[in-house]
N, CA, C and O of each residue as an XYZ file, in Angstrom:
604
protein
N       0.845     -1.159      0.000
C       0.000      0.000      0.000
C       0.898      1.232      0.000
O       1.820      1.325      0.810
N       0.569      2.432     -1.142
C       1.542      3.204     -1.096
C       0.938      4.342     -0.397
O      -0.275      4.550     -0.358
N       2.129      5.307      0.332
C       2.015      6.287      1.836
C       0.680      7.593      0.679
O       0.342      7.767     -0.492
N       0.400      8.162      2.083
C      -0.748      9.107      1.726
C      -0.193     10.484      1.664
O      -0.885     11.502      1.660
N       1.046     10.447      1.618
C       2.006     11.870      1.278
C       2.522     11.828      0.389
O       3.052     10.718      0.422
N       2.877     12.445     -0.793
C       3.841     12.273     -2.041
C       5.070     12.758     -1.538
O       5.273     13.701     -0.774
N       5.964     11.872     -2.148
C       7.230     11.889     -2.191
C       7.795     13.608     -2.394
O       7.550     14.276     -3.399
N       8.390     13.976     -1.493
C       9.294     15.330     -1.788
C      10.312     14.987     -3.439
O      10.773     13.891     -3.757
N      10.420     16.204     -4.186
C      11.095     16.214     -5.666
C      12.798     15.689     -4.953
O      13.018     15.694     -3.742
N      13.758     15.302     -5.934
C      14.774     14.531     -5.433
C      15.468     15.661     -5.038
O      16.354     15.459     -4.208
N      15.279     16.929     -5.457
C      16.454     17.576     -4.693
C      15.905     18.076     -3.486
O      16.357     19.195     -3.246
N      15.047     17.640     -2.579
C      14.240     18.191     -1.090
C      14.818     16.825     -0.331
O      15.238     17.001      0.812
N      14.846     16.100     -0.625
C      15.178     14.922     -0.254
C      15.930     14.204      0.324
O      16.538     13.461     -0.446
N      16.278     14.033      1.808
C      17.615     13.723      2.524
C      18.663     12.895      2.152
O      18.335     11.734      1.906
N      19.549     13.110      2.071
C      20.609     12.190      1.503
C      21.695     11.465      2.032
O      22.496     12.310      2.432
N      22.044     10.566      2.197
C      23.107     10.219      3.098
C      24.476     10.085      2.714
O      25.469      9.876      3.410
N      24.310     10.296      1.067
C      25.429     10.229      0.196
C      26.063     11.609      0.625
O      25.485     12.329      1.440
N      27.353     11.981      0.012
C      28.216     12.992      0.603
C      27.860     13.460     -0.774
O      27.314     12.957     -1.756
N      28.566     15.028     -0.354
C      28.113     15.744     -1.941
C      29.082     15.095     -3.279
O      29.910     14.295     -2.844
N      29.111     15.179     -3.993
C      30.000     14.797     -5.562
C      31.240     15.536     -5.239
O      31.305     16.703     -4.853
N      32.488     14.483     -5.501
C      33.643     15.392     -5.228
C      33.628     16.694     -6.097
O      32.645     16.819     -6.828
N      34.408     17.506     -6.120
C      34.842     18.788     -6.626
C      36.336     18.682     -7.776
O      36.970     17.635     -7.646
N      36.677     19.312     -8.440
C      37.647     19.534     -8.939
C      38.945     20.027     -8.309
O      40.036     19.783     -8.823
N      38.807     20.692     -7.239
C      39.916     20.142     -6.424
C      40.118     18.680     -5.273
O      41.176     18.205     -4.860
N      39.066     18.349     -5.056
C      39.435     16.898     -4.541
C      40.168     15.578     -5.779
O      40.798     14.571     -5.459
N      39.838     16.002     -7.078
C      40.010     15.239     -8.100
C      41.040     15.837     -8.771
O      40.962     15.114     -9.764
N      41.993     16.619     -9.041
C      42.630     17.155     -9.627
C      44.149     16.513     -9.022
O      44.414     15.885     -7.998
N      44.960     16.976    -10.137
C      46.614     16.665     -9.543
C      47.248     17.470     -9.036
O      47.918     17.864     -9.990
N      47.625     18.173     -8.000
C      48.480     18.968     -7.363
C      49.997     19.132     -8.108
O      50.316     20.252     -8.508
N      50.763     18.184     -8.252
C      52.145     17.720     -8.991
C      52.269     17.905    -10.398
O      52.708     17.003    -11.112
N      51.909     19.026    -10.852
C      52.526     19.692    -12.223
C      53.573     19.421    -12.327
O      54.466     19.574    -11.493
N      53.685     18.643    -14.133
C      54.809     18.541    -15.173
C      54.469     19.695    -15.648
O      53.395     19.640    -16.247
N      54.980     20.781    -15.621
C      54.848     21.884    -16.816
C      55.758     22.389    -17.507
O      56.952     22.272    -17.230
N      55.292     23.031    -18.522
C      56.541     23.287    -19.790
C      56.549     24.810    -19.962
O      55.615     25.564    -19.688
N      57.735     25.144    -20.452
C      57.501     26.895    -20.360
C      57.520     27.140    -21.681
O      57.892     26.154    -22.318
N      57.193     28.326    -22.502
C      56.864     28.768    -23.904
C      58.410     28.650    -24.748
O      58.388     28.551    -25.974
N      59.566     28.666    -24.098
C      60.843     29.034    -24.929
C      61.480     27.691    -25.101
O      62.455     27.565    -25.842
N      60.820     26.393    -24.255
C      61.224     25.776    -24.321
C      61.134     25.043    -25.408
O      59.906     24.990    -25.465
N      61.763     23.993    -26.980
C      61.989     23.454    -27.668
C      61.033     22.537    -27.613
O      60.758     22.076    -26.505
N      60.255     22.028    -28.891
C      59.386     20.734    -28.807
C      60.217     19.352    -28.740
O      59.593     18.343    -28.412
N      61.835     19.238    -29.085
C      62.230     18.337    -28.709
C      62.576     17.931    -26.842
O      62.507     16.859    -26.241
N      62.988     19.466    -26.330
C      62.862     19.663    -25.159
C      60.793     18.775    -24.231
O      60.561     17.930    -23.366
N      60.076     19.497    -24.960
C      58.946     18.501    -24.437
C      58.427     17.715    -24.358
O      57.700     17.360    -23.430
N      58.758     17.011    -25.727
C      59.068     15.653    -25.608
C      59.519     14.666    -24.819
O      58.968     13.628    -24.451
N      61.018     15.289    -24.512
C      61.807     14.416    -23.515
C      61.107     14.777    -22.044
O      61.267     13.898    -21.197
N      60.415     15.855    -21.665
C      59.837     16.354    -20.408
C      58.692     15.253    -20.391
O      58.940     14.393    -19.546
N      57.722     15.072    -20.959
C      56.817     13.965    -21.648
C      56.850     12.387    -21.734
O      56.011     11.625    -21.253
N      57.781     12.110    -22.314
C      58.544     10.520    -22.175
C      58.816     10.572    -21.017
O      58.001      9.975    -20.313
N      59.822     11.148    -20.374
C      60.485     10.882    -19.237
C      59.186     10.603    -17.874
O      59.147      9.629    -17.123
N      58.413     11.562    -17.888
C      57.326     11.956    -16.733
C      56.240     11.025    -16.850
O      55.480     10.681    -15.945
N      56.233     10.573    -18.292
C      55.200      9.551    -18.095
C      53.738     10.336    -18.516
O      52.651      9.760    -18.553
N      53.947     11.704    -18.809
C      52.663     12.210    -18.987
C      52.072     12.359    -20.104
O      52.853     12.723    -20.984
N      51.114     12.242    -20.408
C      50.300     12.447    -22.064
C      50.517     13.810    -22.516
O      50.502     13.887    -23.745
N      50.760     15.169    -21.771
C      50.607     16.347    -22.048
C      50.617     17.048    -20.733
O      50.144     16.590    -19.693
N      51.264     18.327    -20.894
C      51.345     19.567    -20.079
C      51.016     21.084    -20.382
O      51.153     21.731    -21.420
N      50.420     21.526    -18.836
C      50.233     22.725    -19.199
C      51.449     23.806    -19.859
O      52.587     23.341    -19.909
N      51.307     24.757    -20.197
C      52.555     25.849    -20.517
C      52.293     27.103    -19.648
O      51.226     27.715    -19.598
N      53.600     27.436    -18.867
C      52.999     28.526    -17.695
C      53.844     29.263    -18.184
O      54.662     28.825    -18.992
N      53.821     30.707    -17.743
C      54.647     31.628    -17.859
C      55.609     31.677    -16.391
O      55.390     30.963    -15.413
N      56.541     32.539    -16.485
C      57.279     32.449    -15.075
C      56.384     33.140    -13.896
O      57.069     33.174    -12.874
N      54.987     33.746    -13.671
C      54.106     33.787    -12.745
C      52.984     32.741    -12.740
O      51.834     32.946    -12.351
N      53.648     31.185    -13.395
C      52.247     30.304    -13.152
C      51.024     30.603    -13.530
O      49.959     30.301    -12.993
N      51.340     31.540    -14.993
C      49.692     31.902    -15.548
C      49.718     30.730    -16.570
O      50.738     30.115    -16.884
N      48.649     30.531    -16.981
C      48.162     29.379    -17.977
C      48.149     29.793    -19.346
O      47.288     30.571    -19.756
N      49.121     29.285    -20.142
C      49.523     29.560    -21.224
C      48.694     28.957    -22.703
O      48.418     29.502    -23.772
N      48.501     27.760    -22.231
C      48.269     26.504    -23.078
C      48.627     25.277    -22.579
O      49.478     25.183    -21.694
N      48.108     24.394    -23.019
C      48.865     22.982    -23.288
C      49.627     22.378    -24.800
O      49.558     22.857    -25.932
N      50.377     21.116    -24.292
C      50.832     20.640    -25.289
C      50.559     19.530    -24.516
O      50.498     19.329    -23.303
N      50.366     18.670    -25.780
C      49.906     17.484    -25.632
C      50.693     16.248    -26.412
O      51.161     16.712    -27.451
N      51.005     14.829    -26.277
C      51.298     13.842    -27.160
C      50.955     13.995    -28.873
O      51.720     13.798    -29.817
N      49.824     14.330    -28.877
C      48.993     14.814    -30.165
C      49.525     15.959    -30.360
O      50.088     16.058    -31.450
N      49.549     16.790    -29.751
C      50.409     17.987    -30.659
C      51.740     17.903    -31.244
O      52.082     18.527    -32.249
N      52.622     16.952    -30.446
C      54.259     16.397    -30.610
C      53.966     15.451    -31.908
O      54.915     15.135    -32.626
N      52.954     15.107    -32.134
C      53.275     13.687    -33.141
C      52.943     14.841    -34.309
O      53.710     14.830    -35.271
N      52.058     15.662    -34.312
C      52.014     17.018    -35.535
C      53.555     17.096    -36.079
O      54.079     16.542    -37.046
N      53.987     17.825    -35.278
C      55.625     18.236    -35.476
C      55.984     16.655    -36.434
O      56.232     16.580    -37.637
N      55.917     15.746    -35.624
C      57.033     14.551    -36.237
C      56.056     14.659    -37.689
O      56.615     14.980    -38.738
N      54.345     14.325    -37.666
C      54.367     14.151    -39.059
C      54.724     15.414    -40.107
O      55.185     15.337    -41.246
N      54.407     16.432    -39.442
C      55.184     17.521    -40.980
C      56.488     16.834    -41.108
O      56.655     16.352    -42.229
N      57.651     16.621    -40.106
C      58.956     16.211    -40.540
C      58.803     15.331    -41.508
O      59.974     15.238    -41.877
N      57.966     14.335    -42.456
C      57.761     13.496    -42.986
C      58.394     13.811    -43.803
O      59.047     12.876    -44.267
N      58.639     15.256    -44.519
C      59.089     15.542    -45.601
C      60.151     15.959    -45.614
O      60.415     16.856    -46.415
N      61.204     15.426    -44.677
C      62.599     16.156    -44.183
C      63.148     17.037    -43.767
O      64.269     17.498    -43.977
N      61.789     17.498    -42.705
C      62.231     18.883    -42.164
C      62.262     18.538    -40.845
O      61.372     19.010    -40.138
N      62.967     17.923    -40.415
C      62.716     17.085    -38.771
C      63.838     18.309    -38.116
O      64.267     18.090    -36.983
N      64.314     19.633    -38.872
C      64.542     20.601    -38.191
C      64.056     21.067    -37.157
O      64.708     21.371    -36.158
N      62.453     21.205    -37.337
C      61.339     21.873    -36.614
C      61.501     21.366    -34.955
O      61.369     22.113    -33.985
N      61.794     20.025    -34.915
C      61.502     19.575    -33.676
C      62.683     20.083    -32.565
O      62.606     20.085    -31.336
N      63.927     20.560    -33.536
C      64.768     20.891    -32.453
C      64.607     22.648    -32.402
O      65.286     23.390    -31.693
N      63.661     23.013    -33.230
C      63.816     24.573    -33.266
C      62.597     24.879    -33.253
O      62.505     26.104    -33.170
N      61.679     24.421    -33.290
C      60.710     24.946    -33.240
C      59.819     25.125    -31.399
O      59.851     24.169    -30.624
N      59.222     26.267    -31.071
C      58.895     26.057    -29.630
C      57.671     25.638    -29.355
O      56.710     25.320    -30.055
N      57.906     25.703    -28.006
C      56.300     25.312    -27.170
C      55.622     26.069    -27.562
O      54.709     25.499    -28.159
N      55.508     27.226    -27.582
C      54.558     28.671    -27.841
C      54.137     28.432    -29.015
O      52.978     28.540    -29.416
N      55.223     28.044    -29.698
C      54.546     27.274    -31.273
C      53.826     26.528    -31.992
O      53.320     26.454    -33.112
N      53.975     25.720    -30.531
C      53.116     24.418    -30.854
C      51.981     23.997    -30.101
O      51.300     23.075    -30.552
N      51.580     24.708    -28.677
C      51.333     24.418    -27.851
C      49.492     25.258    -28.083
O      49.204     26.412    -28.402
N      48.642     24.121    -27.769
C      46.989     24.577    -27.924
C      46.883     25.534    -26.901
O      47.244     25.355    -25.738
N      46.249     26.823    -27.482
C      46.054     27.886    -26.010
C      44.780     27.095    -25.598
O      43.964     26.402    -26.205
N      44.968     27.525    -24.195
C      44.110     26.877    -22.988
C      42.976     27.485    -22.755
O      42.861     28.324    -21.862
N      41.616     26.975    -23.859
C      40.259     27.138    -23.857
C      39.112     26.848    -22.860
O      38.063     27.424    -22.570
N      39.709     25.769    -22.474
C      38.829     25.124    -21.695
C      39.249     24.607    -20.077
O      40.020     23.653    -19.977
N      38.818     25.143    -19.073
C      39.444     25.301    -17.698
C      38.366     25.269    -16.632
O      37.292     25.808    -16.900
N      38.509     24.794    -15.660
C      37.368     24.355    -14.258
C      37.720     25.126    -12.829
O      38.896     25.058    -12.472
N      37.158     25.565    -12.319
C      37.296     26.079    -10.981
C      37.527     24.845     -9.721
O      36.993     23.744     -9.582
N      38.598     25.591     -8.872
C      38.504     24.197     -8.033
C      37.688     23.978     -7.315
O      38.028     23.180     -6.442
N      36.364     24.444     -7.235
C      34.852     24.486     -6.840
C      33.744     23.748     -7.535
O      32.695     23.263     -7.111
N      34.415     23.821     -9.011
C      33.519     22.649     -9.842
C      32.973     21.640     -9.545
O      33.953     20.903     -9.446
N      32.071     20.991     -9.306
C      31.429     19.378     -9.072
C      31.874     18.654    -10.348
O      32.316     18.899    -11.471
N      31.382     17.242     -9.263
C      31.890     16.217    -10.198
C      31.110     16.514    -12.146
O      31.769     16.189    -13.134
N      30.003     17.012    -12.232
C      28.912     16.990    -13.353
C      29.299     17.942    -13.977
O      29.134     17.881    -15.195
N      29.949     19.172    -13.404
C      30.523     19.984    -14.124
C      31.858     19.863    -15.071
O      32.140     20.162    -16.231
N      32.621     19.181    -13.797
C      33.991     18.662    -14.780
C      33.618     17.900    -16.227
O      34.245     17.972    -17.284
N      32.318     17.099    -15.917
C      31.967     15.690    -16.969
C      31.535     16.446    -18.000
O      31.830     16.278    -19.183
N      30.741     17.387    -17.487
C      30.615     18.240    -18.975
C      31.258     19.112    -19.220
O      30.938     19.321    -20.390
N      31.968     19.817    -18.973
C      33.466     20.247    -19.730
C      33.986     19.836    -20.159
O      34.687     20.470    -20.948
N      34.179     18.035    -20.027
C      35.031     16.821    -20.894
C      34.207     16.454    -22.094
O      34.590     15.954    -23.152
N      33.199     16.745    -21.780
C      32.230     16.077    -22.947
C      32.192     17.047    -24.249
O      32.229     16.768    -25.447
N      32.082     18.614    -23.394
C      31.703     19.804    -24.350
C      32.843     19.669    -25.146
O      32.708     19.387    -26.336
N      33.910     19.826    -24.669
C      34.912     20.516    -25.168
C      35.822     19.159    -25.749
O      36.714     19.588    -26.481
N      35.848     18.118    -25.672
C      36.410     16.830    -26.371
C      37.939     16.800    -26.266
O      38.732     16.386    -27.112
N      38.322     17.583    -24.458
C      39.596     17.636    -24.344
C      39.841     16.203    -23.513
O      38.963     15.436    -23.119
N      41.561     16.041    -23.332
C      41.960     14.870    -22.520
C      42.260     15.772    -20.900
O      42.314     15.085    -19.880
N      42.351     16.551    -20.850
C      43.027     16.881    -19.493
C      42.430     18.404    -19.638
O      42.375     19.104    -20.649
N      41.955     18.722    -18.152
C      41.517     20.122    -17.725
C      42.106     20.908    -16.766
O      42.049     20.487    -15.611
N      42.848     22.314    -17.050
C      43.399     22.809    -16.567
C      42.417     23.235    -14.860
O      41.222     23.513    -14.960
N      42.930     23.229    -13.787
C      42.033     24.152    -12.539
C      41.947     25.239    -12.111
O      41.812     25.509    -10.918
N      41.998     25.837    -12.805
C      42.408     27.543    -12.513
C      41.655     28.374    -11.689
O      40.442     28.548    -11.803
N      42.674     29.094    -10.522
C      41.526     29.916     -9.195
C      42.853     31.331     -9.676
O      44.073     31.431     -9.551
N      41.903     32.087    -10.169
C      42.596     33.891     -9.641
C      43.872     33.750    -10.810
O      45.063     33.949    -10.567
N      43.317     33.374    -12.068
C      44.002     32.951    -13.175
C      45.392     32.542    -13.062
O      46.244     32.786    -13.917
N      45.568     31.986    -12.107
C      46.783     30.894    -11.660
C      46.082     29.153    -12.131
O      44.910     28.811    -11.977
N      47.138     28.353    -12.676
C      47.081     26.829    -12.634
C      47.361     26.607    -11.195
O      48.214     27.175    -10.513
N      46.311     25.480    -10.753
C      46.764     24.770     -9.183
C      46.675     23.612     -9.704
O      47.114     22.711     -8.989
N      46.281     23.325    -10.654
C      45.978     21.282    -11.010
C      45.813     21.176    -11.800
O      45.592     22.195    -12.455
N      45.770     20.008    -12.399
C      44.922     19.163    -13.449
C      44.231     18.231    -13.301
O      44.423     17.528    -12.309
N      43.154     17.891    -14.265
C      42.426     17.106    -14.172
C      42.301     16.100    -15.469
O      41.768     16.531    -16.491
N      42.714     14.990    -15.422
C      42.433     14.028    -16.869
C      41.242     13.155    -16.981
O      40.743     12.809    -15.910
N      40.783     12.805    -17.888
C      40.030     12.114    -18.062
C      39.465     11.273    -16.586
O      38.509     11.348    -15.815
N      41.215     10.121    -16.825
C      40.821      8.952    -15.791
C      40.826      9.397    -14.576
O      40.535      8.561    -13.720
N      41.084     10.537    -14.197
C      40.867     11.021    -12.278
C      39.547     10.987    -12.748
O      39.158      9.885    -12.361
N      38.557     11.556    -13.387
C      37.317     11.752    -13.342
C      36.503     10.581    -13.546
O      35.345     10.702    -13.147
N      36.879      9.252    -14.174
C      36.533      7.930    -13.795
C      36.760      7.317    -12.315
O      35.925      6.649    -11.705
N      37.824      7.611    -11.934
C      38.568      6.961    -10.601
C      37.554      7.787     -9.250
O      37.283      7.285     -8.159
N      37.125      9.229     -9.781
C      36.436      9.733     -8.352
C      34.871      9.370     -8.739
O      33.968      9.735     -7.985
N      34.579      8.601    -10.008
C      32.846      8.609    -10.186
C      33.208      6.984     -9.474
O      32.290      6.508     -8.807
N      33.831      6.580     -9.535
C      33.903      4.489     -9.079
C      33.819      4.935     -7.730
O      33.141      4.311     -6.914
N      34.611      6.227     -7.352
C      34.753      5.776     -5.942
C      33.382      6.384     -5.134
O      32.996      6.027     -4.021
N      32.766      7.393     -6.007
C      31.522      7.988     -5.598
C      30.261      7.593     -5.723
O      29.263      8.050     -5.167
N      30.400      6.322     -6.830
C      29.121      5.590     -7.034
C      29.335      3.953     -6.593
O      28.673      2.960     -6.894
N      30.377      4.089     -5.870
C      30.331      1.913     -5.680
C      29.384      2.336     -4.160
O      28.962      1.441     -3.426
């Protein structure tokens, strides 16, 4: 027999779940970053070595420049196709590097980050508070905090 009160709408509704992490609970503190003068062969090796898919580009006050990414480095190698594999030792970050469109507050919820990943069809999201970088955010942190927020 169903109750003689209707159900309150889901957002009136007590919850025992904790709120959705944020973009700073999910983000990386430990920036690989690359600076604008630096060489795309230079980021490369910053890249291989670190293990990372891509980095932000800061200026020397930690403002957010852009990223460069794996995908932007393999650009460079394929123009070299045609024997200009000059580029990679002379050509720069600033050169090569995607300016940084798309960015999250470290206040963001989890639904916000998901659709910023979705909108914008990036791999990694810069966190920017008071147009300073404090983090990043990739894809798989944003899998790793929905497993741990929905098991």
């Amino acid at each position: 027999m169903g109750s003689l009160w209707p159900k309150p709408p889901p957002s009136e509704r007590p919850s025992s779940r904790p709120p959705p992490p944020n973009a700073e609970q999910m983000m990386s503190k430990r920036l690989i970053s690359l600076r604008p003068d630096q060489t795309i062969a230079e980021a490369i090796g910053v890249l291989a070595a670190r293990g990372v898919s891509g980095a932000p580009v800061l200026d020397d006050r930690r403002k957010l420049l852009g990223i460069v990414s794996e995908f932007d480095c393999m650009r460079v190698i394929a123009a070299g196709e045609f024997h200009q594999e000059g580029q990679v030792r002379s050509q720069t970050v600033a050169e090569l590097m995607t300016p940084a469109q798309f960015t999250v507050s470290p206040d963001a919820d989890l639904y916000t980050v998901c659709h910023q990943f979705v909108k914008s069809k990036v791999r990694r999201l810069p966190v920017v508070s008071q147009s300073r970088i404090v983090g990043i955010i990739t894809r798989r942190d944003v899998i790793k905090a929905m497993a741990r927020y929905y098991r």
